[in-house]
C-alpha positions in Angstrom: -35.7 -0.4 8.8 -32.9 -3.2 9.4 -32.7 -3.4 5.5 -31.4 0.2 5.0 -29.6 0.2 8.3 -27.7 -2.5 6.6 -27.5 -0.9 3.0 -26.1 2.2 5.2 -23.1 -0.1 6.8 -22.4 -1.5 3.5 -21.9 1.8 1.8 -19.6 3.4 4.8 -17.2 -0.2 4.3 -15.4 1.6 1.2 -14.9 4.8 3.2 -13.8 2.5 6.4 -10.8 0.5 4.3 -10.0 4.0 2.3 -9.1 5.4 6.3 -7.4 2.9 7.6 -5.5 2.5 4.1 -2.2 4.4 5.1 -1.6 2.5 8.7 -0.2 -0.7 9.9 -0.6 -2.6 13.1 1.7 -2.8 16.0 1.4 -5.5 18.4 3.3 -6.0 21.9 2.9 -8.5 24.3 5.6 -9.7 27.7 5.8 -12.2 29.4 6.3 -10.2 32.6 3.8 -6.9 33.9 5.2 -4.4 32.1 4.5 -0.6 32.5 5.6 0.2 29.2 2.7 -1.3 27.4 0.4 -0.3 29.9 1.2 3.3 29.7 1.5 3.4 25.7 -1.7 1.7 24.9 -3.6 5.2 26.9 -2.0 7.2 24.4 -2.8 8.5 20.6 -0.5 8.5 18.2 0.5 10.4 15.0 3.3 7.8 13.5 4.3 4.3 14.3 8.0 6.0 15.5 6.6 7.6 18.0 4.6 4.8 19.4 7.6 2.4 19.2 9.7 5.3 21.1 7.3 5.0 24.0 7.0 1.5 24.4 11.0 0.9 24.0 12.9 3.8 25.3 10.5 3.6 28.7 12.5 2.9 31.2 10.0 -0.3 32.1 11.1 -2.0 29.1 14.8 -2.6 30.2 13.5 -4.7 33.0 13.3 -7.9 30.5 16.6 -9.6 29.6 15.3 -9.7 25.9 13.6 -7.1 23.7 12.8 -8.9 20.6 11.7 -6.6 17.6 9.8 -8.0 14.8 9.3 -6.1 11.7 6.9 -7.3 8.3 6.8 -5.2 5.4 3.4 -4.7 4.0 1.6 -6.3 7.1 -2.0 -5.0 7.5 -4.1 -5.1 10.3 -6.8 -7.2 8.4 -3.7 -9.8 8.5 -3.7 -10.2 12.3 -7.7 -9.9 12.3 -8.2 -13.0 9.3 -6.3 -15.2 11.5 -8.1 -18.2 13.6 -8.4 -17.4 17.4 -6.3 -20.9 17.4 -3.7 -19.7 15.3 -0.1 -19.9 17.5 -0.2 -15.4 17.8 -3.7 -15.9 19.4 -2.9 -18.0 22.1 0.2 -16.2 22.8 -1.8 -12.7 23.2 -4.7 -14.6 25.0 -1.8 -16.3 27.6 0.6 -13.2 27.7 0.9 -11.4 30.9 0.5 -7.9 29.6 -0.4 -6.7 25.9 -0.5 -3.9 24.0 -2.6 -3.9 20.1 -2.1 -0.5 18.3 -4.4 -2.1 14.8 -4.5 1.4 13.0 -1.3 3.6 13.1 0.1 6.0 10.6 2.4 3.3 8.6 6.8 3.9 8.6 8.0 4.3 5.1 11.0 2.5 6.5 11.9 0.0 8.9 10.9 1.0 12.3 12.9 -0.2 14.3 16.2 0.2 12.1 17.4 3.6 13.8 15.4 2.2 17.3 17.6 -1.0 17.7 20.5 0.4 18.3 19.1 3.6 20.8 17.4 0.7 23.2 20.9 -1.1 23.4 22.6 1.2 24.5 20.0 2.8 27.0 19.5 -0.7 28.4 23.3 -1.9 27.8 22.1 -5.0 25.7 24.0 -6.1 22.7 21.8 -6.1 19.4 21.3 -9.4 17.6 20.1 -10.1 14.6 17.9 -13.2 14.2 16.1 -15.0 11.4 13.0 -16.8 12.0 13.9 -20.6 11.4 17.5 -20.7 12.0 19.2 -22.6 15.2 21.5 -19.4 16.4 23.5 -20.2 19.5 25.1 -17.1 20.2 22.6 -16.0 22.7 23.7 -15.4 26.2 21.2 -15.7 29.1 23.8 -13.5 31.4 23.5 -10.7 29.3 20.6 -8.5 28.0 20.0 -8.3 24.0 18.1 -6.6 21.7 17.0 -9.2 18.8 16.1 -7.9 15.7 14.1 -10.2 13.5 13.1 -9.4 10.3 10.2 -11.4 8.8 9.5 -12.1 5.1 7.6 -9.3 3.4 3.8 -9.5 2.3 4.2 -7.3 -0.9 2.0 -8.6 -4.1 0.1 -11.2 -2.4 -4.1 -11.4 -2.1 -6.6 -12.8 -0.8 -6.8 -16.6 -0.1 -2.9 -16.8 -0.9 -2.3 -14.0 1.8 -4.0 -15.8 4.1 -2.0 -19.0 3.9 1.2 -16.9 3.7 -0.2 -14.9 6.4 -0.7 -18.6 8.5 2.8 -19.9 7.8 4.0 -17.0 9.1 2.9 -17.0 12.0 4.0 -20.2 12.2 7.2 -19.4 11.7 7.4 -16.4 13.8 5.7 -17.9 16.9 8.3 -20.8 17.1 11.2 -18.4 16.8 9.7 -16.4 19.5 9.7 -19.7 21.8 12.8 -20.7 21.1 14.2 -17.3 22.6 11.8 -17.7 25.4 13.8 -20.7 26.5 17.0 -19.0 26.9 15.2 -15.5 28.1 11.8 -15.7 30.2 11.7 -12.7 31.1 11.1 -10.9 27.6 9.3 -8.4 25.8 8.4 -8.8 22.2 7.3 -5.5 19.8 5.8 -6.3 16.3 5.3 -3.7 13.7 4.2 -3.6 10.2 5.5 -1.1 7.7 4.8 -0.1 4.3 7.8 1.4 1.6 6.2 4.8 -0.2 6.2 5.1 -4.1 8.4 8.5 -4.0 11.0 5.5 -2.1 10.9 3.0 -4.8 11.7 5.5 -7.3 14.0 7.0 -5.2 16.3 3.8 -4.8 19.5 3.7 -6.0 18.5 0.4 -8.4 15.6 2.7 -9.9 18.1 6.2 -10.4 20.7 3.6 -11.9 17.9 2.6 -14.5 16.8 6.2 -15.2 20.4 7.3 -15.9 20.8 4.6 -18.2 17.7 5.0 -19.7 18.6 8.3 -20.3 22.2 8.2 -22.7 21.2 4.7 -24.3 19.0 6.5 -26.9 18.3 4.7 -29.7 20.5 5.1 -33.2 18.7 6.0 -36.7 16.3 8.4 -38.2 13.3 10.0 -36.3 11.0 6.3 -36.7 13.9 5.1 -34.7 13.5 7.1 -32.0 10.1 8.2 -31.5 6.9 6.2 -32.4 4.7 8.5 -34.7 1.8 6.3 -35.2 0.0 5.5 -32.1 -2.6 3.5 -31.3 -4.8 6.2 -30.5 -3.5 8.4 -33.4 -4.6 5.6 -35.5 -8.1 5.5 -34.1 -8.8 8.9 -34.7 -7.6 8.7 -38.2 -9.7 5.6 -38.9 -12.6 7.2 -37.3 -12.1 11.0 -39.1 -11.5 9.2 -42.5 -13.3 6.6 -42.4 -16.9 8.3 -41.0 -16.5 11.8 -40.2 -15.4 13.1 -44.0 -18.0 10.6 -45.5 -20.6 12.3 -43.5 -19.4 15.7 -43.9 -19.0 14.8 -47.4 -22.9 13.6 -48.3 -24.1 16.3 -46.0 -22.1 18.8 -48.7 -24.0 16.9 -51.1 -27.4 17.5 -50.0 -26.9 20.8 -49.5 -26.5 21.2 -53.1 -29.1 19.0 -54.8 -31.4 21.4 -53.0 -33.5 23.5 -55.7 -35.6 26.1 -55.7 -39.4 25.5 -56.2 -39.4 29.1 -58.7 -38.3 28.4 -62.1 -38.4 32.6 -63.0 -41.3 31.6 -65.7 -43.7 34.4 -66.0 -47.1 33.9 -64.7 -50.3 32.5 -67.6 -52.1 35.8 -69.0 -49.5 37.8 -68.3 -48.5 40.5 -70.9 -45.2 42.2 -70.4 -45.8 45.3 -73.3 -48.9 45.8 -71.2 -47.9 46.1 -68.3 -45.2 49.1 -69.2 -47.3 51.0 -71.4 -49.1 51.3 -67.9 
């Protein structure tokens, strides 16, 4: 009974990762009690937009002196999950005084937070700042509130144990950038969001139209062998195959046909006279 219990949870895994395919993760945590993340996390969502509206154009969340948004492209919530309950994000979560983890949300085809940055600014009069993980900015002013926008390295084309050691250094990264703002605002509230880029966008991108067009009017000079490839490698299969076995074989079959003779050679039966039989 266990057994098939356990063959049944195996077989729904597929079905599980195929559902959660199209949604990324959005974490939150503050170092004070915040009522945005308390009142967002009893809430469903549709999108990640709409999420990130409730946590950051609440009123609650211009109580901090810092907002710091952190977006990854191509961050899954198997990411967060893989890593070691000692990793640096852990410990934060574990010590933080008020949390919020959104694992499975419809995923942004764009960056979040790049129309959302500048609507918290100005409803929280805070001055947007831009801020890579890593770097020794100064420009950060404890009497005044900001919006920092960090944008982490993206998490495109990488698997398995690589994306877990990416995955690691990352957080590395990311969790000493966090405390170096801390130091200048302790009062702070930090949203992080995963997003992933659509196909229809890739191709839609001015690099990939540019190749199109160009693609387009460089055609090729010379005669037709210049400009179109005739022979195939499947044309060339199926000509190898129809020549090379299915006319032999339609070919011996012909053959047989035709060495077939009749058993009756039209001889006339022994003892038998044909002038008597018509003068009967």
């Amino acid at each position: 009974m266990a057994r098939s219990a356990l063959y049944f949870l195996l077989t729904l895994l597929p079905a599980a990762s195929y559902a959660y395919s199209g949604t990324a993760p959005i974490v939150a945590w503050s170092s004070h009690s915040s009522n945005a993340l308390s009142l967002a996390s009893s809430a469903g969502y549709t999108n990640s937009v709409t999420a990130l509206e409730d946590i950051l154009l609440n009123g609650a969340a211009c109580q901090h002196d810092a907002i710091i948004l952190v977006d990854q492209k191509g961050l899954h919530a198997s990411d967060l999950r893989n890593l070691p309950s000692s990793s640096e994000l852990a410990q934060t979560l574990n010590s933080a005084v008020s949390t919020l983890e959104l694992p499975y949300v419809p995923r942004s085809v764009s960056n979040p937070f790049s129309n959302l940055a500048g609507a918290v600014a100005e409803r929280c009069g805070a001055r947007v700042v831009t801020h890579a993980p890593g770097s020794t900015d100064s420009s950060f002013s404890a009497k005044e509130k900001h919006v920092v926008c960090v944008e982490m390295p993206a998490l495109e084309g990488v698997e398995g144990a690589d994306r877990r050691k990416v995955v690691a250094e990352h957080d590395s990264s990311l969790s000493s950038a966090i405390a170096t703002l801390a130091e200048t605002f302790p009062s702070h509230l930090v949203v992080y969001a995963g997003w992933h880029p659509s196909l229809y966008a890739r191709q839609s991108s001015p690099f990939a139209s540019n190749l199109t067009s160009t693609a387009a009017f460089a055609t090729p000079s010379g005669g037709i062998l210049a400009r179109y490839q005739l022979l195939t490698p499947g044309l060339i299969l199926a000509l190898a195959v129809g020549f090379f076995i299915l006319v032999p074989i339609v070919l011996m079959g012909v053959s047989a046909l035709a060495s077939i003779q009749s058993p009756l050679q039209g001889e006339a039966p022994k003892g038998y006279i044909a002038s008597e039989k018509k003068n009967q």
